[in-house]
C-alpha positions in Angstrom: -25.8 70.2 83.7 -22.6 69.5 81.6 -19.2 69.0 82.3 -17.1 72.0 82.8 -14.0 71.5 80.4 -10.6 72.7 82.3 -8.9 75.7 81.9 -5.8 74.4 80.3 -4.0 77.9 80.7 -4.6 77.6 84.4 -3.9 73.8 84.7 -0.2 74.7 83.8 -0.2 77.3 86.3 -1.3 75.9 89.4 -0.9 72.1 90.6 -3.2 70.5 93.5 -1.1 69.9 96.7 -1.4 66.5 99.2 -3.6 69.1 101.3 -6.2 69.6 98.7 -4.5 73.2 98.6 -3.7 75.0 95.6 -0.2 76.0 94.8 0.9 78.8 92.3 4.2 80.5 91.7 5.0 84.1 92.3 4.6 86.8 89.8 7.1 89.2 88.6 10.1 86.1 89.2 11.2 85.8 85.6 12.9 89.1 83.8 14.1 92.8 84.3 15.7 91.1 87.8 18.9 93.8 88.2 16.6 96.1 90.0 15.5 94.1 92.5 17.2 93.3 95.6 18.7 89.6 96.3 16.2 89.0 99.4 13.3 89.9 96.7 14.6 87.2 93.9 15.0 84.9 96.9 11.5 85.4 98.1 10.2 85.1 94.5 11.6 81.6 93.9 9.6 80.1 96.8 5.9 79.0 95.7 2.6 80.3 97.1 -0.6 79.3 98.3 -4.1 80.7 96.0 -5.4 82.9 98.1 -8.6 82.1 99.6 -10.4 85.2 97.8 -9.9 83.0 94.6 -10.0 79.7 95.5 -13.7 79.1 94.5 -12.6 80.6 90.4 -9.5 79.1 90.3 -11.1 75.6 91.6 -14.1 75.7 88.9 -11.8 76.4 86.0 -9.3 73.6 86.8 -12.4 71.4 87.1 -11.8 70.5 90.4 -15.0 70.3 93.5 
């Protein structure tokens, strides 16, 4: 079988923790802010754990096992 080439798209996205866990930022963070409330932007700066639904995809395309 060959080697899977990483998804370079993704690798920028999401960075392997300690934990083996996967960490990601939070969508919708980044313009057209003055609508939302203060406690949303706060909420929107903290990163996330992938969810486990997508852990196996997101795992095979940054080439990790």
């Amino acid at each position: 079988m060959p080697k899977l080439k990483t998804h370079k798209a993704t690798a920028k996205r999401i960075k392997q923790r300690g934990s083996k866990s996967l960490k990601r930022r939070h969508a919708f963070g980044d313009h057209f802010l003055g609508k939302r409330s203060t406690k949303r932007k706060r909420q929107l700066r903290k990163n996330e754990a992938v969810s486990s639904a997508n852990m196996k995809n997101v795992r095979r395309s940054l080439g990790l096992k």
